[in-house]
N, C-alpha and C positions, 0 to 999 in steps of 0.2 A: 481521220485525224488520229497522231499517235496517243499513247495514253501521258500523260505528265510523269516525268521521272520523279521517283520517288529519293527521298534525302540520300540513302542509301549509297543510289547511284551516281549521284554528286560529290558525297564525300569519295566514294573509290575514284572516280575520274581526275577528284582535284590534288588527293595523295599520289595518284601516280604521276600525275605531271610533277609534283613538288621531290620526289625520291627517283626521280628516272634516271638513273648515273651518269649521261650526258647531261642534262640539266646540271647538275649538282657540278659537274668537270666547268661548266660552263661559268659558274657561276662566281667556284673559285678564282677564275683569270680574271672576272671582270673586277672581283674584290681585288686581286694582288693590281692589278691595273689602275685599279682609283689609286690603292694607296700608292705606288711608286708613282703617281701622278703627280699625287699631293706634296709627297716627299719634297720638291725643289720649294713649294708654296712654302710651305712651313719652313724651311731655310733662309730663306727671305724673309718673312715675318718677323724669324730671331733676331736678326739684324749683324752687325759684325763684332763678332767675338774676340779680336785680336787686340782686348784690354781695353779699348778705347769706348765700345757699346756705340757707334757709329756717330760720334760728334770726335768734333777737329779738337786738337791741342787747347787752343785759346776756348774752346766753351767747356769748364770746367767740371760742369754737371753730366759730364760725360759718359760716366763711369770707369772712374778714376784711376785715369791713364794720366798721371802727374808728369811724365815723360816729356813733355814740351817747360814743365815747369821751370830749368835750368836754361831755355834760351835765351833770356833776355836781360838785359844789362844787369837789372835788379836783382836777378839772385845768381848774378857769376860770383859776386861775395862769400855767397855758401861756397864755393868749392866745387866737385865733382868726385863721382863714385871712383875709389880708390884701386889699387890691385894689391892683393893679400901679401904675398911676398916680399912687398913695400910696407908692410905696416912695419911703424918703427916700437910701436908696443900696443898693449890693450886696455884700452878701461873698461871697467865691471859697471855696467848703469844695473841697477832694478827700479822694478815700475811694480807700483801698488796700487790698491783701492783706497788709498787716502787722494790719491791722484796728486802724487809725487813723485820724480823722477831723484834718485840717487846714485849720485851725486847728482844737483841741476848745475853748479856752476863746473863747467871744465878748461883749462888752458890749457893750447898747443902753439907749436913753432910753424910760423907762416911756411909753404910748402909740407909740413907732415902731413902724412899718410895716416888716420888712428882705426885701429879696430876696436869696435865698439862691441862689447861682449853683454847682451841684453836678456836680463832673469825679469819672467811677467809673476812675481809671487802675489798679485792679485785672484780674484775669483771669477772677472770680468775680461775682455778681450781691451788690450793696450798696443800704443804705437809708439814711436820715436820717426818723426821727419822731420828731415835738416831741410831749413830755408828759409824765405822771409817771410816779416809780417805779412804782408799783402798776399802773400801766397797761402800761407795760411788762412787767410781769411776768407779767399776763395775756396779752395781745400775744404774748410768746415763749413760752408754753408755747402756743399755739394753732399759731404757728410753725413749730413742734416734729412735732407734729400734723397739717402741713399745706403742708411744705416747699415744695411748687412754685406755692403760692397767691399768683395777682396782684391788686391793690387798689387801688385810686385814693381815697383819703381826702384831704382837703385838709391834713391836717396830717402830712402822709408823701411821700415822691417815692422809688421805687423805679427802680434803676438798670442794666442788665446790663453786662458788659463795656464798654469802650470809650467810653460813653452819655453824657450832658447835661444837666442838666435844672434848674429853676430851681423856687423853694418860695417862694412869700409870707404871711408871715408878719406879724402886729399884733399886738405883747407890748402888754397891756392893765395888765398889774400890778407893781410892783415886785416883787423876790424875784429868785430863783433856776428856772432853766427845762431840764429835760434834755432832750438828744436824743441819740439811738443809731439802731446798725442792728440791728434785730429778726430777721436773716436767723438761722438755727439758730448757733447758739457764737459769733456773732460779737461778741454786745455782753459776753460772760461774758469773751470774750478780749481785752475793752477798747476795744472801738469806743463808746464813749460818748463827750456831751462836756456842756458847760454853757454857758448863756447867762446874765448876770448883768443883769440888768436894773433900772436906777439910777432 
């Protein structure tokens, strides 16, 4: 009968299998292997990134891709995103933390083009979207929902602190045109305004 190994000799047998340079090589491919394994999983889990956060137009909790927002009867009234070129002048809106839009009331001539020239001299992140009530109310309750969500839709310019930004705009119909900021409370607190289009 042999003699029992002493600890000794267990810990050298189990060091050298754990540092054997083969071992170690091996071990490396199977780590890079899991992870580019994983890689597609995690890509899928994300879900789709291309503005919309993988829901359709019409469910608005999307993550707000408003981009469907202009098809439907109801807000062809707004108009559609304009081209620069065409603007036939600009107005200067500022947006504050009193949660007022200056000017709110504006008139233009049915078919103009207007570039909207937008100061956020607030300390808080502010928006301006052209469209209707019902869209809006969709809009803020996704908002609500979905507080720190960024979106580039053509009929929106989102602002933070300090920021710039300019909106082109072609009021195509006569009427009546809303715009607010759809950030959480603010348009409930009166950040709206109207465009009257003659």
């Amino acid at each position: 009968m042999a003699p029992p190994k002493s600890d000794a000799s267990v810990c050298s047998t189990d060091t050298q299998r754990y540092f054997n340079p083969i071992t170690r090589w091996f071990m490396k491919k199977r780590i890079s292997i899991l992870v580019l394994a994983a890689l597609p999983a995690l890509a899928l889990a994300a879900g789709d990134n291309a503005g919309n956060h993988g829901m359709d137009d019409h469910q608005m909790p999307q993550g707000h891709d408003m981009a469907g927002m202009h098809k439907d009867k109801h807000a062809a009234v707004a108009g559609k995103p304009g081209e620069s070129a065409q603007a036939s002048r600009t107005i200067e809106v500022t947006m504050d933390d009193n949660m007022r839009f200056t000017p709110s009331n504006i008139r233009v001539n049915k078919g103009e083009t207007v570039r909207f020239f937008l100061k956020n001299q607030g300390k808080v992140a502010h928006e301006l979207v052209i469209g209707t009530q019902d869209e809006f109310n969709k809009h803020a309750a996704m908002m609500r929902q979905m507080p720190g969500m960024k979106h580039t839709e053509a009929n929106l310019i989102n602002l933070n602190s300090g920021q710039s930004g300019a909106l082109v705009w072609q009021f195509t119909q006569s009427g009546s045109v809303d715009f607010a900021c759809l950030q959480p409370g603010h348009r409930e607190a009166g950040m709206v305004g109207k465009v009257a289009v003659n």
